[in-house]
N, C-alpha and C positions, 0 to 999 in steps of 0.2 A: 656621370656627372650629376645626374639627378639626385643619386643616390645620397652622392654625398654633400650636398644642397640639406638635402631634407634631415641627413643629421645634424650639419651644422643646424638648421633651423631649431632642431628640437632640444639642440642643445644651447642657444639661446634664451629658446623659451623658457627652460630649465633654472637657467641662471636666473629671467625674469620671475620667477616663484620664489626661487630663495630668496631674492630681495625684496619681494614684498612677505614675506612670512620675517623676515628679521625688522623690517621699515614697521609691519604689523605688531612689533612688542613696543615699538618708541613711537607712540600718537601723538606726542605733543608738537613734535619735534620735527617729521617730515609728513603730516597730514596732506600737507599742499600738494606736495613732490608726488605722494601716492596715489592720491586721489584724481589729478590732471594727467599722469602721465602713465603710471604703474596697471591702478582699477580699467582704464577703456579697454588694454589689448588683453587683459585676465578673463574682467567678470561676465564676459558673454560664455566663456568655455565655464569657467565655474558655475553659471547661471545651467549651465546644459548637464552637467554633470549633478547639481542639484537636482536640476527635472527627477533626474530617474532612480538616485540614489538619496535617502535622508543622508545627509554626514552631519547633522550638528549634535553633538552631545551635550545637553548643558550650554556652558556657555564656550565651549569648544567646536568649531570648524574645521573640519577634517579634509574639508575641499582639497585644498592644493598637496594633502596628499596622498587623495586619489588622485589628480592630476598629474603629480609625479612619478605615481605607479604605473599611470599609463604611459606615459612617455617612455620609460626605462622599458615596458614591453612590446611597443612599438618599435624603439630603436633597437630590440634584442633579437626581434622576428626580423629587421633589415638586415640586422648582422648574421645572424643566422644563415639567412640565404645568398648571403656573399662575402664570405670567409675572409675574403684579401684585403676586406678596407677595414679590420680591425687594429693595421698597425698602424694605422694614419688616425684615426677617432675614437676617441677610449669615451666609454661610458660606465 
């Protein structure tokens, strides 16, 4: 049960990066939306992941994806070690 809690979560989380990397090409448009609701539950893990890896190139941010690399190998070590919940959570 935990198990598959913590994929759901991560594939949540997942979904919440996409939507701010797509929300992050239209600034005008959903600034508000991104910044009150999207930015709180991201920028502390992106703040952490910064700490210890540079990711900007330029005027490029590479943050969220290392954050999605990680995730994908977090959830791939969960499946890994428990073969049977792969037909129920595809990542």
């Amino acid at each position: 049960m935990i198990i598959y809690a913590t994929l759901i979560f991560l594939r949540i989380f997942e979904m919440v990066i996409f939507v701010d990397i797509i929300l992050s090409w239209t600034r005008p448009f959903w600034e508000k939306f991104r910044y009150y609701y999207i930015a709180p539950l991201l920028e502390p893990i992106y703040n952490l992941v910064r700490k210890f890896i540079p990711t900007r190139l330029w005027i490029f941010d590479f943050t969220p994806i290392i954050v999605l690399l990680l995730i994908w190998f977090i959830a791939g070590i969960i499946i890994t070690h428990n073969p049977g919940i792969t037909t129920t959570i595809s990542f």
